[in-house]
C-alpha positions in Angstrom: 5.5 -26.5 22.8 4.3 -26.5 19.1 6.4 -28.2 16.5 8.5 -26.1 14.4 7.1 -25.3 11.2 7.7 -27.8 8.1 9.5 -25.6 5.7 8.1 -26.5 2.0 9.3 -24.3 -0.8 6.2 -22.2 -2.1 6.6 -23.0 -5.8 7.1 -26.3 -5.9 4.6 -28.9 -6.0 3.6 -30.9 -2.8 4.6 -34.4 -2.9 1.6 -35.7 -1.0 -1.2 -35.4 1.3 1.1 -36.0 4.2 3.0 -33.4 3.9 0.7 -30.9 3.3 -1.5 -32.0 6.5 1.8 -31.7 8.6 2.1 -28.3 7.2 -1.0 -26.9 7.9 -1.0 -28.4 11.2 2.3 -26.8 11.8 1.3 -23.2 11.1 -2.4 -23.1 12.0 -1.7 -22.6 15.7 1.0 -20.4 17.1 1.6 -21.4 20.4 2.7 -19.3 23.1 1.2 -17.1 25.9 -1.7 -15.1 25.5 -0.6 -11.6 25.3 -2.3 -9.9 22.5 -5.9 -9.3 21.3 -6.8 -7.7 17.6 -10.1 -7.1 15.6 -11.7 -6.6 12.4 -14.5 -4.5 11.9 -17.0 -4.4 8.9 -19.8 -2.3 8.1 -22.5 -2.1 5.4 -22.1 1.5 3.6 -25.3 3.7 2.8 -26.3 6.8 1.5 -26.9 9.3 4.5 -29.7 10.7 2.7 -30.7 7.7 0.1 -30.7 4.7 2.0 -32.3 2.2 -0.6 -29.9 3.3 -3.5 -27.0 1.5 -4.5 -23.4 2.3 -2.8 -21.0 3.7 -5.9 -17.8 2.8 -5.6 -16.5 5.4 -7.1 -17.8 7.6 -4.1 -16.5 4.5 -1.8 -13.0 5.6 -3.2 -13.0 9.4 -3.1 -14.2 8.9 0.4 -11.3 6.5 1.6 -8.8 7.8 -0.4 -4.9 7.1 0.6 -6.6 4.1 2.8 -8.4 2.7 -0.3 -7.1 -1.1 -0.7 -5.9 -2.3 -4.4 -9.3 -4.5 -4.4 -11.0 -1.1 -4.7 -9.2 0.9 -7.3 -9.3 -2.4 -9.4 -13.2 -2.4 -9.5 -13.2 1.4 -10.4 -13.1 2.2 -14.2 -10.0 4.3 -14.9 -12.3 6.8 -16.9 -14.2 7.8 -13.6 -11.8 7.0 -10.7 -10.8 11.1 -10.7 -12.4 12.9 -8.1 -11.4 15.8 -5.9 -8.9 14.0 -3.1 -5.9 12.2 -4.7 -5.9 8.7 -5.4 -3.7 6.4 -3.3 -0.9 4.6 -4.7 0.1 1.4 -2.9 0.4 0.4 0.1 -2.4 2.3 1.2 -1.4 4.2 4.4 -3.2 2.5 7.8 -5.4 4.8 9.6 -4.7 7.0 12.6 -4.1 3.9 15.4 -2.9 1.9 12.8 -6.2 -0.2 11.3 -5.5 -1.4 7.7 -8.9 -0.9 5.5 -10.2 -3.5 3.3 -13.6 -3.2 1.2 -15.7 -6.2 1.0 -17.5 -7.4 -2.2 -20.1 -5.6 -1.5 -18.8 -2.2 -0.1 -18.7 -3.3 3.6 -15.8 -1.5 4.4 -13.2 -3.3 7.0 -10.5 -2.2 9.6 -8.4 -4.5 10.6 -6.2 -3.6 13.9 -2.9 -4.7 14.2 -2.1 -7.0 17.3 -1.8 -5.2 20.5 -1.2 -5.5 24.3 -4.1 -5.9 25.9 -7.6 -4.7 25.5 -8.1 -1.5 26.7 -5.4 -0.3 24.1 -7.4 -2.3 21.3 -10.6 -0.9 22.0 -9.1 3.0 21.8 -7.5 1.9 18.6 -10.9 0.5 17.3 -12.4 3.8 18.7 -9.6 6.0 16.6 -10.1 4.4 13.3 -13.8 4.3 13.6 -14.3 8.1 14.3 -11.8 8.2 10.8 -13.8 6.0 8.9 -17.2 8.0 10.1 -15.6 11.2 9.0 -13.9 10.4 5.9 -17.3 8.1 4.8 -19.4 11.4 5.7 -17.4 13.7 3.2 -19.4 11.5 0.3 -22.3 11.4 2.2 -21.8 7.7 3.5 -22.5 6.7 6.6 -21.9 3.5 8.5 -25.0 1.0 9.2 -26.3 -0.1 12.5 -27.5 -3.6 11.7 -25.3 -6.5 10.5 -27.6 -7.0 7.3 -29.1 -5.0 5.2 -32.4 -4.4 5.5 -33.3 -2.7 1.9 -30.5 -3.4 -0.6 -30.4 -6.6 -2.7 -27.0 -7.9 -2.9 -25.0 -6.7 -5.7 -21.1 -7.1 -5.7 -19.2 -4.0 -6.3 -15.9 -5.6 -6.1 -14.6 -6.5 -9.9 -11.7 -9.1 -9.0 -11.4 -12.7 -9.8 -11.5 -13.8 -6.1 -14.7 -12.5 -5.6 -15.9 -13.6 -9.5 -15.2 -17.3 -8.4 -16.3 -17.0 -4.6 -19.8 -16.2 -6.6 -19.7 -18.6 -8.9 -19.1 -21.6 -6.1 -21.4 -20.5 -3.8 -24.5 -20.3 -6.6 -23.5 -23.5 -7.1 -24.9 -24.0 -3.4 -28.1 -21.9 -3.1 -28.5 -18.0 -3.4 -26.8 -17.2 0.8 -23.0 -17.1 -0.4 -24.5 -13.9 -2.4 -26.0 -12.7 0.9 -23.2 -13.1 2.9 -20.9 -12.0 0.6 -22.9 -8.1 -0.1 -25.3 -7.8 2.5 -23.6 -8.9 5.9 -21.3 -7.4 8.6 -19.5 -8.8 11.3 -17.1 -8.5 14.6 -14.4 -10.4 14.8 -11.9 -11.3 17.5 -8.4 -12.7 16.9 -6.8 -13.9 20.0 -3.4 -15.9 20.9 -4.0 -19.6 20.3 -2.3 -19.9 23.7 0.3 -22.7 25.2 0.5 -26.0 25.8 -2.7 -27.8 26.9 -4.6 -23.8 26.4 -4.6 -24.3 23.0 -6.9 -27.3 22.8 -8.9 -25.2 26.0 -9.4 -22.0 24.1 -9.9 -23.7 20.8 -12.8 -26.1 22.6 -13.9 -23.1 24.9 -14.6 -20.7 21.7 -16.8 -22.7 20.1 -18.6 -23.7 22.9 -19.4 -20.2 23.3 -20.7 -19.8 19.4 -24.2 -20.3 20.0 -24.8 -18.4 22.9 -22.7 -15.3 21.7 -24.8 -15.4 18.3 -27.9 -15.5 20.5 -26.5 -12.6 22.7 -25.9 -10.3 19.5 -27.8 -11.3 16.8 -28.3 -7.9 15.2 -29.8 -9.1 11.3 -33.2 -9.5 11.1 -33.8 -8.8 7.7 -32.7 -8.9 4.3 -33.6 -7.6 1.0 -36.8 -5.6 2.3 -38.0 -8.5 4.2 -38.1 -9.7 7.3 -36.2 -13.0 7.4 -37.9 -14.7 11.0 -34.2 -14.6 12.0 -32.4 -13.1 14.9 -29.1 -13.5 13.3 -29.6 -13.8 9.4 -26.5 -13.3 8.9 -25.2 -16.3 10.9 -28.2 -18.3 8.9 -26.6 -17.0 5.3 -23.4 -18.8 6.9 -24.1 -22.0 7.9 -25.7 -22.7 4.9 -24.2 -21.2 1.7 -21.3 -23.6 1.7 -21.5 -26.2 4.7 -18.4 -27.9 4.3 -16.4 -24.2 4.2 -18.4 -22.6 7.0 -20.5 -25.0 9.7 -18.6 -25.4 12.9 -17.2 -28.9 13.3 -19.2 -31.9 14.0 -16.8 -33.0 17.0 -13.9 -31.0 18.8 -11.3 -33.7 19.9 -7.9 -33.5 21.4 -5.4 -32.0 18.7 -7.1 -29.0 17.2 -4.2 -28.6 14.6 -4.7 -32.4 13.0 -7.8 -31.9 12.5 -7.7 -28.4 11.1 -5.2 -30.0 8.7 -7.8 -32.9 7.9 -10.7 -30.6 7.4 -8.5 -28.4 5.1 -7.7 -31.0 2.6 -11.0 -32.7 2.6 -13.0 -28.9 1.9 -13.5 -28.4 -2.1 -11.6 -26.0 -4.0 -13.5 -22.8 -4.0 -11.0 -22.0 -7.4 -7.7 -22.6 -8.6 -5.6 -19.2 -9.3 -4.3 -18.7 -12.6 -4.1 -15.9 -15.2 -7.5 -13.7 -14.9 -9.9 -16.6 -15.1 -10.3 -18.2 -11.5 -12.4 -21.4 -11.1 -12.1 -24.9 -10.1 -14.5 -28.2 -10.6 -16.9 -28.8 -8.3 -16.4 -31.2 -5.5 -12.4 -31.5 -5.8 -11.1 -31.3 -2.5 -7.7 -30.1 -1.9 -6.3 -33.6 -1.2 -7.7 -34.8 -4.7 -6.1 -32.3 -6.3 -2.6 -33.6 -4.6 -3.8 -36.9 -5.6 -4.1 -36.0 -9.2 -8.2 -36.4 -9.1 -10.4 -33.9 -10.5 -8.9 -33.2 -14.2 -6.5 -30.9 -13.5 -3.6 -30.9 -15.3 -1.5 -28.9 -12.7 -0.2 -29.6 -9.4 -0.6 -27.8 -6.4 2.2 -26.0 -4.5 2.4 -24.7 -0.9 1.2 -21.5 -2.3 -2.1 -22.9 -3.5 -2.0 -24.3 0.2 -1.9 -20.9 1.9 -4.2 -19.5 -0.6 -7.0 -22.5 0.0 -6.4 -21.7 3.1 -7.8 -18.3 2.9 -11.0 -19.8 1.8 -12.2 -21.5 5.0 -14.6 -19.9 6.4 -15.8 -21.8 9.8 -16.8 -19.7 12.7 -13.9 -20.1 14.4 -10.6 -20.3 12.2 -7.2 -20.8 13.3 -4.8 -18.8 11.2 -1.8 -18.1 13.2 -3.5 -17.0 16.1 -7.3 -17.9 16.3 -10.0 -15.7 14.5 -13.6 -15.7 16.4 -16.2 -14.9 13.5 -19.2 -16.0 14.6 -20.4 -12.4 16.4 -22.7 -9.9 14.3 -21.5 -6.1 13.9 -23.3 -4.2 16.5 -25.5 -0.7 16.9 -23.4 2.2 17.4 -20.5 1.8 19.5 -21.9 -1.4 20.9 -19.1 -3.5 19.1 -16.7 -3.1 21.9 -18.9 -5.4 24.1 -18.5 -8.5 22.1 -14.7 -8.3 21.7 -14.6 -7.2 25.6 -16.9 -10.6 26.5 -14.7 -13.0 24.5 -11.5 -11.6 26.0 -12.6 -11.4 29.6 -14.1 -15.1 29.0 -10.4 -16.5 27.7 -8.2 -14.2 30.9 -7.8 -16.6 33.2 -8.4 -20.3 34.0 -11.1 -20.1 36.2 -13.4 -17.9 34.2 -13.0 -20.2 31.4 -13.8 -23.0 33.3 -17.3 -22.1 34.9 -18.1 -20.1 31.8 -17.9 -23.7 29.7 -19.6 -24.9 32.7 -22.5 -22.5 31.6 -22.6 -22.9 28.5 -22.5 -26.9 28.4 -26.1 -27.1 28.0 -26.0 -24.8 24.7 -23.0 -26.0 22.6 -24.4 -27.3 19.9 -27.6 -24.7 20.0 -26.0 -22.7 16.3 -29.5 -22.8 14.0 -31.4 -21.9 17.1 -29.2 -19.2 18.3 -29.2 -17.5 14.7 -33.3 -18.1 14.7 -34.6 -17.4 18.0 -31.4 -15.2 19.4 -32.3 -15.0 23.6 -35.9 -16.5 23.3 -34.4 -19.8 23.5 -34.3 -20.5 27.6 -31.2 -22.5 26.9 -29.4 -20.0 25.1 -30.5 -17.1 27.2 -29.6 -18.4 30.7 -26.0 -19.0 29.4 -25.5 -15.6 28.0 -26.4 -14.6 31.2 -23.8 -16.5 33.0 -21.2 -15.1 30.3 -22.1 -11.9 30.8 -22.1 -11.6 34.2 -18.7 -13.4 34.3 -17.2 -11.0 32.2 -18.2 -8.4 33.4 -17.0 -9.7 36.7 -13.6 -10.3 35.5 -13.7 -6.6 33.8 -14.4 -4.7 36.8 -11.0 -5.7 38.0 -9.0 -5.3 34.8 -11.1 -2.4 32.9 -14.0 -0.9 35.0 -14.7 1.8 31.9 -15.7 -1.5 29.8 -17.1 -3.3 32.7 -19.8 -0.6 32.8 -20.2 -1.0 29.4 -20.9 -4.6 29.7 -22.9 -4.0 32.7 -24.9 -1.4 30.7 -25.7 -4.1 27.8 -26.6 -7.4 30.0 -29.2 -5.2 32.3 -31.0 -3.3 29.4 -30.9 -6.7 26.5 -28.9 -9.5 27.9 -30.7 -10.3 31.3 -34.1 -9.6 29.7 -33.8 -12.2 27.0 -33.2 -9.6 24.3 -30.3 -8.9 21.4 -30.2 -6.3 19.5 -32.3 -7.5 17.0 -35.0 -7.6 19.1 -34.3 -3.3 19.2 -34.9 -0.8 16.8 -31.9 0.7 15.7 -33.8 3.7 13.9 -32.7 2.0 10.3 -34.6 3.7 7.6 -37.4 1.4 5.9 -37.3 -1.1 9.0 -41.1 -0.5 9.6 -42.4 -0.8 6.1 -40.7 -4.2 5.6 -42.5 -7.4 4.7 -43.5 -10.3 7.5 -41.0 -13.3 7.4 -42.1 -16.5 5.7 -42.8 -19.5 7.8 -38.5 -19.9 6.7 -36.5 -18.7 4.5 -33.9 -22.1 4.5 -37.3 -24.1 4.4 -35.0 -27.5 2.4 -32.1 -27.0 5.0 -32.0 -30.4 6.6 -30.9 -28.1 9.6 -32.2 -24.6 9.4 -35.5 -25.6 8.0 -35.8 -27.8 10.9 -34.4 -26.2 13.9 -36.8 -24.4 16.4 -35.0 -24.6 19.1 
């Protein structure tokens, strides 16, 4: 069983790096049997009929109305923010199956499920709210995109809050991807019980093992800002390199998942420091130094800037409670369903897991050339086809509408060696971009390097 969690009281300071590691160890993971499955959803937001032009958010909140999160109305002038539905006051009312909606910085719009029992109930929740998002998106002539980045649109942050003002600033500090990711990227994620006992280090272990070849499975962004980026997943390229401490996978996966989540944690650099409107921090303070009373700072931390640093570690797979998978591009249609099925059927039992980390033991470490070459790496395409087939395996006895699904997915792209990005999704403007440079990430000691 998992050690209670260290109570520490949120305004006062922490008294040292000891006991802010044995807090975030003690409520990154909570243990107990797996039993429920959520997801969130983003999408990029066009114009139905005007593709290239940029998404107003005042149209982004006429169209989501009582849903529209606080971020939103924030960003919106007061002057313009009438239209003809009714604002929402706060909290903004969940959708029809009970998705909350968030809005990205730039106008990706989120729905984030609660937990629930199983997958076939998450998937018809997912189904619910998206047909609600579709329709309420469509009364402002919006309309949901099918790739994971977009294709036409530099990046330009609609979002006006200082969250978002200092995520900008720390990632320039990096190289131009944080703006990439942050505007121009869409993704599927999975949030799964951390399990019990020994399971947690298993699922934790098992879940990135899988990274690679799921991003090589359903890669779906192949190009960015009008151009072609020589990328299968350029999305998952914009990740691993806009801010490498905050967002690579780790370097080694050892024995107690939660130490060294705690570790990693106070060893990653403040991406800001919260107070009054103005949000920033000094480059390459780490969490720890600020405890430590390095950096200039002339304030301590408390447990509350904890849990908000926290919030700004991005790795692809992040414990928070229960364990967020957010490696896996958003998908072409209703397509999404077959990554968050894959994962879940993966983690059902012990003997699935087992032979599919068996599979995939050969392509653990395979992340650059997963997001490059997507299933034309051998490596990475004979795994996904083990993973597939195992889930779908373990589907047909548990949910044989999204077994056929699956099914449907590994014969037409999995089993061929394709991903979606491979496909035309009938994007506007996909023919008329421009070739990919020889790389895009061409002083990346690892993704200007990596071919597979």
């Amino acid at each position: 069983m998992a050690a209670p969690v260290i109570e520490m009281d949120p305004a006062a300071p922490i008294p040292d790096r000891a006991a802010a590691a044995a807090y975030v160890a003690s409520i990154c993971f909570k243990h107990g049997p797996p039993r429920l499955v959520g997801a969130e959803l983003e999408w990029l937001v066009r114009s139905a009929t005007s593709p290239a032009e940029r998404l107003d958010p005042t149209a982004l909140l006429r169209a989501l109305g009582p849903h529209a999160p606080g971020t939103l109305l924030a960003s919106v002038p007061a002057d313009t923010a009438a239209g003809p539905v009714s604002l929402p006051s706060h909290p903004p009312e969940p959708l029809p199956a009970g998705s909350t909606v968030t809005v990205e910085p730039g106008g990706q719009v989120e729905i984030a499920t609660p937990p629930l029992e199983g997958l076939a109930p998450l998937v018809g929740a997912v189904r619910t709210d998206t047909a609600a998002i579709r329709t309420l998106l469509a009364a402002e002539g919006l309309a949901l995109m099918d790739r994971a980045s977009d294709p036409l649109r530099p990046p330009r942050r609609i979002l006006r809050v200082p969250r978002y003002a200092a995520m900008e600033a720390a990632f320039d500090r990096v190289g131009p991807h944080g703006r990439t990711m942050m505007c121009s990227t869409s993704a599927v994620q999975v949030c799964l019980d951390a399990g019990d006992g020994a399971a947690v280090t298993d699922r934790w272990q098992a879940l990135h093992e899988f990274g690679p070849t799921l991003v090589a499975a359903f890669a779906n962004s192949p190009a960015v800002h009008g151009r072609r980026t020589g990328w299968k997943s350029s999305r998952m390229a914009s990740w691993l390199t806009l801010d490498p401490e905050r967002t690579r996978p780790p370097a080694a996966l050892g024995s107690d998942p939660a130490e060294e989540w705690a570790t990693r944690a106070l060893d990653t650099s403040l991406l800001c420091v919260r107070r009054d409107d103005t949000w920033s921090a000094p480059p390459a303070v780490s969490f720890g130094d600020w405890i430590d009373g390095h950096g200039g700072l002339d304030i301590r931390p408390t447990r509350e800037d904890l849990d908000y640093h926290l919030t700004t570690l991005f790795p692809p797979v992040r414990p928070h409670g229960h364990v967020e998978v957010r490696y896996l591009d958003q998908q072409p249609g209703d397509e999404w369903a077959v990554p968050v099925a894959v994962v879940t059927a993966l983690l059902s039992d012990h003997a699935t897991l087992d032979r599919a980390r068996d599979a995939v033991a050969p392509a653990h470490d395979r992340w650059a050339a997963a997001a490059r070459h997507g299933l034309a790496d051998g490596v990475l395409r004979r795994a996904a086809g083990t993973l597939v087939e195992l889930a779908h395996q373990r589907l047909l006895t548990t949910d044989p509408d999204l077994a056929a699904l699956v099914g449907d997915v590994a014969e037409r792209r999995v089993l061929r060696g394709r991903c979606p990005a491979d496909d035309s999704v009938g994007e506007p403007g996909e023919g008329d971009l421009r070739p990919a440079d020889e790389s895009p990430y061409p002083d990346d000691p690892v993704l200007g390097g990596e071919h597979g």
